[in-house]
C-alpha positions in Angstrom: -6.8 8.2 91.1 -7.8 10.9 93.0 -10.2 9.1 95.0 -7.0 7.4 96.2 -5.2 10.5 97.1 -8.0 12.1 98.7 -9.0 8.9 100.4 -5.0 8.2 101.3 -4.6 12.3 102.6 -7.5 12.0 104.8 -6.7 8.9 106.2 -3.0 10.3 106.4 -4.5 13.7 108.0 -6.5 11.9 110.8 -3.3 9.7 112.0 -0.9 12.6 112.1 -3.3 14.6 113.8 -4.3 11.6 116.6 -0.3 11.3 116.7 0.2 14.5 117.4 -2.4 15.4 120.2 -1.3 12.3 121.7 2.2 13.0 121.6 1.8 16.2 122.8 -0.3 15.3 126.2 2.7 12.8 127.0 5.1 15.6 126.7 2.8 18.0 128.3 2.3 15.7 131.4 6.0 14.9 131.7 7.1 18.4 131.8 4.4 19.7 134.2 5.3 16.3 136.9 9.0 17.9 136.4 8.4 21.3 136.9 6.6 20.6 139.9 8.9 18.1 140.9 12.4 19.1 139.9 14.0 15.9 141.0 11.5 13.9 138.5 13.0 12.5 135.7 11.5 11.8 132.2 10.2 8.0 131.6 11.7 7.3 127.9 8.2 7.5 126.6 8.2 11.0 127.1 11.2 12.0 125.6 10.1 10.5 122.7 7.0 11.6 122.9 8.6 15.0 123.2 10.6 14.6 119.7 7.7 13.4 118.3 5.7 16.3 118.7 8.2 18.6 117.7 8.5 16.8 114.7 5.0 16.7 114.1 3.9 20.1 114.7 6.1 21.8 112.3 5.5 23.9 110.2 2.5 25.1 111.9 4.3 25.9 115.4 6.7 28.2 113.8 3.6 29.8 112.0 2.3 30.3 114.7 5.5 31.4 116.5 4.8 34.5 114.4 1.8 35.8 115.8 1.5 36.1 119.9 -2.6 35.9 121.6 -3.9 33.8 118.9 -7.4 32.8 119.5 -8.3 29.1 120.6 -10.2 28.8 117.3 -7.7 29.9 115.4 -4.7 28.0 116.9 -7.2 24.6 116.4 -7.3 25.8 112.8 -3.9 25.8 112.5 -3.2 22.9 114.1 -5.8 20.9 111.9 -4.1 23.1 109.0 -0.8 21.3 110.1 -2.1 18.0 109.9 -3.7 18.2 106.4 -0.5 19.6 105.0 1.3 16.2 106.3 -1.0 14.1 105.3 -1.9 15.2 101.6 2.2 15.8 101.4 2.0 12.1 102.3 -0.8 10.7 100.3 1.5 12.6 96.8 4.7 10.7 98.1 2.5 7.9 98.4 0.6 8.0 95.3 3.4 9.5 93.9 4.6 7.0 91.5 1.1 6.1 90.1 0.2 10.4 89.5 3.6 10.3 87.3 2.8 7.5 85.3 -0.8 8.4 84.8 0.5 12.0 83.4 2.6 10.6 81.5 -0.2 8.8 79.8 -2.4 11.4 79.3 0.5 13.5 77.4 1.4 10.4 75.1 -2.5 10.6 74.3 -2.4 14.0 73.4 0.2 13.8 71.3 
């Protein structure tokens, strides 16, 4: 069982964190073309892309809102930080279920 969680959180860690760069780059890329063009309006893809990453990079963004001049390093930490903390909160509601049940069969044992 905790094979699967680890396995499912990794797995869970790695797409979030792909997600997220890539979102991010879209949005990045649409809002430099329209701050140096200010007639440019954003394809639909970047707006999404936009919402996605906002989504995505919470709650590490407003952790690091906190502190101002963090270091690359550190910022990369965090932002790989971010992605673990979706994607083991994501392998438990995942695996959810199965944890609950297995608990519970482990106290009827004791018992």
């Amino acid at each position: 069982m905790r094979r699967r969680v680890l396995t499912t959180g990794v797995a869970a860690a790695v797409a979030h964190f792909v997600l997220a760069l890539a979102s991010l780059m879209i949005a990045f890329r649409g809002g430099m073309e329209a701050f140096d063009n200010r007639d440019y309006q954003l394809t639909a893809i970047e707006r999404v892309a936009e919402l996605t990453a906002g989504v995505l990079l919470q709650p590490g963004m407003s952790v690091a809102g906190l502190w101002r001049g963090l270091p690359n390093a550190a910022e990369w930490a965090l932002f790989l930080g971010n992605s673990l903390l979706w994607g083991f909160a994501i392998a438990l509601l995942a695996n959810g279920r199965s944890l609950l049940v297995r608990a519970r069969e482990l106290d009827t044992r004791d018992a």
